[in-house]
Each structure stands twice: as C-alpha cells, then as structure tokens.
GUGUNU-116488 format. One record per residue (C-alpha): chain; x, y, z; residue in three letters. Coordinates in steps of 0.02 Angstrom, whole numbers. Layout:
# GUGUNU-116488
<rec ch="A" c1="X" c2="Y" c3="Z" aa="Ala"/>
...
# end
This chain:
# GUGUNU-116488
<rec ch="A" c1="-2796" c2="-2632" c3="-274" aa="Unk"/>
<rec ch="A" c1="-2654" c2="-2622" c3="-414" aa="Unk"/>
<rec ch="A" c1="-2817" c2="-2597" c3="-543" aa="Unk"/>
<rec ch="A" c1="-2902" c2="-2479" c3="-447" aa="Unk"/>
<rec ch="A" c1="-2955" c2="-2322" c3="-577" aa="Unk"/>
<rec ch="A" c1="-3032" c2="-2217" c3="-478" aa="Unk"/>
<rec ch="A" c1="-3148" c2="-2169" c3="-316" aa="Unk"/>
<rec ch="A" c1="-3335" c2="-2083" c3="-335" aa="Unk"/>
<rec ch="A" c1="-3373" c2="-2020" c3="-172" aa="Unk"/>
<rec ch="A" c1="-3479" c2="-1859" c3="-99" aa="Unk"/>
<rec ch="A" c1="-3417" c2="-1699" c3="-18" aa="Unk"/>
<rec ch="A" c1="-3457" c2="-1643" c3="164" aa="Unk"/>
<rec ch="A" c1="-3467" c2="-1479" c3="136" aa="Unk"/>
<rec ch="A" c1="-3587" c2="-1493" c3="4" aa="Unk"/>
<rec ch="A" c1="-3628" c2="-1667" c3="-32" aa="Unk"/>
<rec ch="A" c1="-3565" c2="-1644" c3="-229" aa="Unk"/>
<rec ch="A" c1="-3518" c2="-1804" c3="-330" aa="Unk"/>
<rec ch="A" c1="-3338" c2="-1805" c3="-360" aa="Unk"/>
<rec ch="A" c1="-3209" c2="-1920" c3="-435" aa="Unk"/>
<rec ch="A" c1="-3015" c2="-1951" c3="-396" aa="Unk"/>
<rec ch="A" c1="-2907" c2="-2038" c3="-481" aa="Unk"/>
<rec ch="A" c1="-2817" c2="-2186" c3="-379" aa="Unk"/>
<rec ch="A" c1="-2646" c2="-2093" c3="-375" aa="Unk"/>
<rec ch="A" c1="-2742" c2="-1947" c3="-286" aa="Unk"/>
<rec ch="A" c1="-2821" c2="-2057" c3="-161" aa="Unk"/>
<rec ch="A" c1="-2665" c2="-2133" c3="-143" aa="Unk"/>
<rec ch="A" c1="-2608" c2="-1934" c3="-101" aa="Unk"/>
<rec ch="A" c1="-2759" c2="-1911" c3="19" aa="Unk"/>
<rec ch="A" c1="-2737" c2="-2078" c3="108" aa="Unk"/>
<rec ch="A" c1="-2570" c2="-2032" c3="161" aa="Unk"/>
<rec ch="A" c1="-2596" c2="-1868" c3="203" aa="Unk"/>
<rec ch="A" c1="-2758" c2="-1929" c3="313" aa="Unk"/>
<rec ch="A" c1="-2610" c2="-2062" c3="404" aa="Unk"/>
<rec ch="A" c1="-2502" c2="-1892" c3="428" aa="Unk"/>
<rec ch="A" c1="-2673" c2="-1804" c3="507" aa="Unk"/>
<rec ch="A" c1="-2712" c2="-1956" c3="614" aa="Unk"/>
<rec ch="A" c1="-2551" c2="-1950" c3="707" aa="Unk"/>
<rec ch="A" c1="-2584" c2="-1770" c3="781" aa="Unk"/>
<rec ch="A" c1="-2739" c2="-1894" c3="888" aa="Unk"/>
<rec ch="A" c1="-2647" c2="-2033" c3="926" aa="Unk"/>
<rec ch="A" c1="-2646" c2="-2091" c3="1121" aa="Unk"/>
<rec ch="A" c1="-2470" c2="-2027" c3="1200" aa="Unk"/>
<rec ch="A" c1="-2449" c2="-2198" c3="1251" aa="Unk"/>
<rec ch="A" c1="-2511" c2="-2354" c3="1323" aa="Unk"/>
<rec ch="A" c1="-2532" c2="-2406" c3="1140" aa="Unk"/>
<rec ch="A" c1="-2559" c2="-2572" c3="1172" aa="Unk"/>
<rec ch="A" c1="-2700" c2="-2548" c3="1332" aa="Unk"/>
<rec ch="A" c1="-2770" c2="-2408" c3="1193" aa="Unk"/>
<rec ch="A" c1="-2785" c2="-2531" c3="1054" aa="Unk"/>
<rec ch="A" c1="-2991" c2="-2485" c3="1021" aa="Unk"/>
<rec ch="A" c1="-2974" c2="-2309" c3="1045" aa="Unk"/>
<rec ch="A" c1="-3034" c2="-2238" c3="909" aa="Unk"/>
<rec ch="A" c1="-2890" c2="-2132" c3="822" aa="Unk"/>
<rec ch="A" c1="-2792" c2="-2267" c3="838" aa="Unk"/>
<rec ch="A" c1="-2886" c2="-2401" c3="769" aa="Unk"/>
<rec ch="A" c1="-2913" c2="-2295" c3="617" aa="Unk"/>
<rec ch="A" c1="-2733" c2="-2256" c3="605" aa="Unk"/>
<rec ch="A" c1="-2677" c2="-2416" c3="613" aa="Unk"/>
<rec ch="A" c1="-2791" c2="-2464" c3="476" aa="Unk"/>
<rec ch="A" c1="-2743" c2="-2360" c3="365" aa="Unk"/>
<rec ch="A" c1="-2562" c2="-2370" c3="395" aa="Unk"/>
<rec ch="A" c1="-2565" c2="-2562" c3="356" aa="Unk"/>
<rec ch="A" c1="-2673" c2="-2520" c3="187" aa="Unk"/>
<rec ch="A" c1="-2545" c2="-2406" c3="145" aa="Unk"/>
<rec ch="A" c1="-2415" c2="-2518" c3="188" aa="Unk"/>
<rec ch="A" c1="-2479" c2="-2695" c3="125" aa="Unk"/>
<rec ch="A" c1="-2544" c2="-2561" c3="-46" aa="Unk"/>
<rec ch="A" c1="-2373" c2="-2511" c3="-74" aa="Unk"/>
<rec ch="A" c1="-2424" c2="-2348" c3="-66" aa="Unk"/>
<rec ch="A" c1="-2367" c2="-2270" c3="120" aa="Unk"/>
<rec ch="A" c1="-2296" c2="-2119" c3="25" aa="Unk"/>
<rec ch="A" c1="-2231" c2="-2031" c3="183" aa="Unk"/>
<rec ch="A" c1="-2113" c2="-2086" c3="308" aa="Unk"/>
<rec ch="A" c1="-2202" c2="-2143" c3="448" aa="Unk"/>
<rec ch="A" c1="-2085" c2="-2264" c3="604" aa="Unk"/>
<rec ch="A" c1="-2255" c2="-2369" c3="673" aa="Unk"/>
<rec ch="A" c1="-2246" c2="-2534" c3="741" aa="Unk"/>
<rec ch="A" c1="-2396" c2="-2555" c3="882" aa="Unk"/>
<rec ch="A" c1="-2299" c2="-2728" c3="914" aa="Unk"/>
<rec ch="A" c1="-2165" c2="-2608" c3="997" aa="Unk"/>
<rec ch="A" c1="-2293" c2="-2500" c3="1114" aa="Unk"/>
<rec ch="A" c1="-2301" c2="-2523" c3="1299" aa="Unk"/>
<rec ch="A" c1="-2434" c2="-2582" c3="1392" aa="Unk"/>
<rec ch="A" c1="-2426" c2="-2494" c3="1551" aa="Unk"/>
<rec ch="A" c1="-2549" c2="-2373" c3="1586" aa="Unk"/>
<rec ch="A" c1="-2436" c2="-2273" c3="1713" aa="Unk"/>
<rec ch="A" c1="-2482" c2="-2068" c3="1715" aa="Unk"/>
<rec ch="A" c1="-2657" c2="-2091" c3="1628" aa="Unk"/>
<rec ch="A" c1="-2796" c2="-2031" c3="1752" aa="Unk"/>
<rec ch="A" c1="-2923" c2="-2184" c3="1785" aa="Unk"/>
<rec ch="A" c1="-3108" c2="-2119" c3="1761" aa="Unk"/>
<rec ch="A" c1="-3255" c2="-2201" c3="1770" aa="Unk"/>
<rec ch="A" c1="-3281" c2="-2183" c3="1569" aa="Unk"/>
<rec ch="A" c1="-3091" c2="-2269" c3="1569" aa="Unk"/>
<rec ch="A" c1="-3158" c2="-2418" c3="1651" aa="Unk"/>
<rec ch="A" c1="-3336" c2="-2447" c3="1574" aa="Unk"/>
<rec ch="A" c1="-3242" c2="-2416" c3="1393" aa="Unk"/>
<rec ch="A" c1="-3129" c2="-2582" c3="1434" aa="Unk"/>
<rec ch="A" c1="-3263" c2="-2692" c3="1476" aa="Unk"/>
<rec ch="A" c1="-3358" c2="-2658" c3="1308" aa="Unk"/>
<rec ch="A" c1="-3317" c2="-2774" c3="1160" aa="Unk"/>
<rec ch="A" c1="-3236" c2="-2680" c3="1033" aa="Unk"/>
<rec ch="A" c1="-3374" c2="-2744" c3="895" aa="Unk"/>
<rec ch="A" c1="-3507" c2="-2659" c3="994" aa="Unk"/>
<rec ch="A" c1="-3401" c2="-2501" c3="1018" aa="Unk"/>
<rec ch="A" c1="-3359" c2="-2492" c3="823" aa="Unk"/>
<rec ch="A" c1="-3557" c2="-2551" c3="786" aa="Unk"/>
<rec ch="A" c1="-3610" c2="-2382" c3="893" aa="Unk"/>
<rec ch="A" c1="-3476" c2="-2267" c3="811" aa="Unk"/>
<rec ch="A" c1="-3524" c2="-2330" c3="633" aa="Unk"/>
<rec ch="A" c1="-3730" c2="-2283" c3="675" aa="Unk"/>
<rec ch="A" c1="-3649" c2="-2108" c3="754" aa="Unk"/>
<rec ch="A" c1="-3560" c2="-2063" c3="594" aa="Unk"/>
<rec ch="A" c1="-3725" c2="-2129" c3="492" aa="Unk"/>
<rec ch="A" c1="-3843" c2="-2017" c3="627" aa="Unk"/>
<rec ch="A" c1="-3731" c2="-1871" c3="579" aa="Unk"/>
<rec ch="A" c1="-3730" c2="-1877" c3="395" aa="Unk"/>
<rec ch="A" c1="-3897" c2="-1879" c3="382" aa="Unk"/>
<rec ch="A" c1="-3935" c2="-1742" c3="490" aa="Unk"/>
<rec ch="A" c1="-3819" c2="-1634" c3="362" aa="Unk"/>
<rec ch="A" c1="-3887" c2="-1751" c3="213" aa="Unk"/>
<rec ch="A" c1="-3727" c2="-1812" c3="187" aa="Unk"/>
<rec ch="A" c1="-3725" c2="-1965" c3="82" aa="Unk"/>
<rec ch="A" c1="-3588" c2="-2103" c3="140" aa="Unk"/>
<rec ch="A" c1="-3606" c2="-2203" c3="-66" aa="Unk"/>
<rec ch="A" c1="-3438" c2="-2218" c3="-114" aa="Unk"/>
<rec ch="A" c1="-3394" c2="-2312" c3="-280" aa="Unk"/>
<rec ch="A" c1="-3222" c2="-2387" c3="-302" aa="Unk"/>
<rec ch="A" c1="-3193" c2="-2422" c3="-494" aa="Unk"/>
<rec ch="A" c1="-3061" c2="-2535" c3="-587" aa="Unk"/>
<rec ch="A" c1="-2983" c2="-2561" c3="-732" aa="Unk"/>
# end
C-alpha cells in the first residue's frame, strides 16, 4: 500500500469516472471509519461480531491501522467488548441471523449491493494504481 498512486472508481450519483490520489483516499477512508461509528451496535460487540456496520468498521479500522494511515483518533479494541447480550430485545430475526454462517450472510449482502447498482447502473470497477 506504501506505492499506491491513486484510485479510479465511479460515482453513485452519476456513475462518472473519477480519480483520487492515495492521500485523498487516505482522507475518505478515515472519514468513512468516523461515519461508521454513528451505526455501530451499542453493545454486545462481541455476540454482534457479523453485524454488518460492524464488520465493515472493523475492517477498515485495521486497514487504517495496519496502513499507517488511521488519521483520526479513534479508542477501538473489539478484544475489550462484552459479550452479554443483556437489554437487547430477542426476535425471531435475532435468532435465525445467529445460526447463519457469516460467509453466507456476507455472500447475500455482496449480490444485494451488486442487485442495487445495477438497478441505478452503477458500476462497482474500481482500479487501484501504483507507482
């Protein structure tokens, strides 16, 4: 990632070609960590580990982190969370959601976000180029 020059990717809005530089993806990428927080589970981090938000977050945050590049400052350790579920309602969706493998949860969300874009013609190409 240190040679990374730049990112091609396409706009939602419009589905324009543009190009950032890596310092302003660096930018975005941290401000996208800052954004993901206001979804974040109020707890139960651990017993939440596949919701979705989260997941993401957590992604990102150890990109920025492992990147060198977390330009914000953001106290996250998952390691910490609690695993008790106490004060979170129990719901049929709760309980089905637990006993589906995460792959198959992440393969359905991936062919959502592909169904979606192509209803809007949104193209997903991305191009990462180095030096």
């Amino acid at each position: 990632l240190k040679s990374l020059k730049s990112i091609v990717c396409y706009r939602v809005i419009d589905n324009e070609r543009m190009e950032a530089d890596a310092e302003a993806l660096w930018v975005q990428l941290n401000y996208q960590a800052m954004h993901l927080l206001d979804f974040l589970p109020l707890a139960s981090w651990k017993s939440n580990r596949e919701d979705g938000f989260l997941r993401n977050f957590s992604l990102l945050f150890e990109l920025l982190t492992k990147a060198n590049k977390l330009l914000c400052n953001i106290d996250f350790d998952i390691k910490e969370a609690e695993s008790s579920r106490g004060g979170q309602h129990k719901t049929l969706a709760t309980e089905v959601f637990k006993m589906v493998p995460a792959e198959t949860i992440w393969k359905m969300a991936r062919e959502n976000i592909k169904k979606f874009s192509a209803k809007i013609n949104h193209s997903l190409d991305y191009e990462l180029k180095f030096e």
